[in-house]
C-alpha positions in Angstrom: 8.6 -0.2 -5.4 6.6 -2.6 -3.5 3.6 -1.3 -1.9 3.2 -3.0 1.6 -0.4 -2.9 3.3 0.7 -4.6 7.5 3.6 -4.4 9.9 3.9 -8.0 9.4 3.9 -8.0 5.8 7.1 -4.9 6.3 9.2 -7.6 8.9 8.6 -10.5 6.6 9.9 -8.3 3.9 12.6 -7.5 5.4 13.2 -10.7 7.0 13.4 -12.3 3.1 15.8 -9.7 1.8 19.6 -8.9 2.3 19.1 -5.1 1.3 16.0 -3.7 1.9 14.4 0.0 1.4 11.8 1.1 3.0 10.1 4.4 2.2 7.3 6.1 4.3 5.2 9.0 3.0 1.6 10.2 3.6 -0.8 10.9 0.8 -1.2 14.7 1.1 2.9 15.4 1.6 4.0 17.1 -1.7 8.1 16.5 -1.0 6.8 13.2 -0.3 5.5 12.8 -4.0 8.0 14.4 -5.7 11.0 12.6 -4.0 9.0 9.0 -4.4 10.2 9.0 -8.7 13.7 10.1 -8.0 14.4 7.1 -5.3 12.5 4.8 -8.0 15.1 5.9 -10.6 18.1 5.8 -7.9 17.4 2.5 -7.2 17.4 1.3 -10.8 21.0 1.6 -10.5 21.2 -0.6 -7.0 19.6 -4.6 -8.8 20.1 -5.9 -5.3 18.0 -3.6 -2.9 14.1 -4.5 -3.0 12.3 -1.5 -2.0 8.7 -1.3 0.2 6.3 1.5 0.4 4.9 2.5 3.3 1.7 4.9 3.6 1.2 5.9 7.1 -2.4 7.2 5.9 -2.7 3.8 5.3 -0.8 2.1 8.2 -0.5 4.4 11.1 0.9 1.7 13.3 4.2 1.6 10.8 4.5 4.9 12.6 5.4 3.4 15.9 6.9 0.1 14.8 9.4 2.0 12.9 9.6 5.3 15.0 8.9 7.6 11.7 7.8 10.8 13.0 8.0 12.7 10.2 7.8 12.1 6.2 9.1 11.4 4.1 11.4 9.0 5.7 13.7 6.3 3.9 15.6 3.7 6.3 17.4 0.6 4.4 18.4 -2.4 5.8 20.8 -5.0 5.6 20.0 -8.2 6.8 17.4 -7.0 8.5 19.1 -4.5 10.5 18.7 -0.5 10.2 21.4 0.9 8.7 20.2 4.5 7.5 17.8 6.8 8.1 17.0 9.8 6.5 14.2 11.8 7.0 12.3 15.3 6.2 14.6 17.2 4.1 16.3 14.4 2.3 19.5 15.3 0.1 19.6 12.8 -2.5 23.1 12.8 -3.2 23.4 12.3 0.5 21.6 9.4 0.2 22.8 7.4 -2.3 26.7 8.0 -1.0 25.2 6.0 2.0 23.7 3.8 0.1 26.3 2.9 -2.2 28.6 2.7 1.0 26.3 -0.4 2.3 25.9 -1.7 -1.2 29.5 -1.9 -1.9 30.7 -3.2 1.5 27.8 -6.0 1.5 27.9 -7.2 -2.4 31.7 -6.6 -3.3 
């Protein structure tokens, strides 16, 4: 997962990709840490999504562009429109039937 450092760098990123994830966390959220390996592992299994990490400890204006008000938060993209958004309490299996709802329906 790509660590990304500006809100520019984050549009261009999504700009260049068809799928993108993006994953927001802070540095002292726990669920934050723990859920951060099991997306890595999810994703292995998805070639076509590039995936951005977002510290809001270390970009607080992410916060705003993105309207993340809580963490952890994953939103993924296609074509560089939102597409889902899960946040706080984030069921995994929940997520990747999403996921592999876009995936499908973009790269079948």
């Amino acid at each position: 997962m790509e660590k990304l450092y500006a809100v520019d760098d984050i549009k261009k990123f999504l700009n260049d990709e068809e799928m993108a994830l993006l994953y927001f966390s802070t540095n002292d959220c726990g669920i934050c840490t723990t859920l951060l390996p099991k997306l890595e592992v999810m994703l292995l299994n998805y070639d076509k999504i590039s995936s951005g990490h977002v510290s809001i400890d270390e970009l607080p204006t992410a916060s705003s562009e993105f309207s993340v008000f809580t963490v952890p938060t994953v939103l993924l993209f296609v074509e560089g429109k939102e597409v889902v958004r899960e946040a706080r309490f984030i069921s995994m299996d929940i997520l990747e039937e999403k996921i592999q709802k876009y995936y499908d329906l973009f790269f079948s």
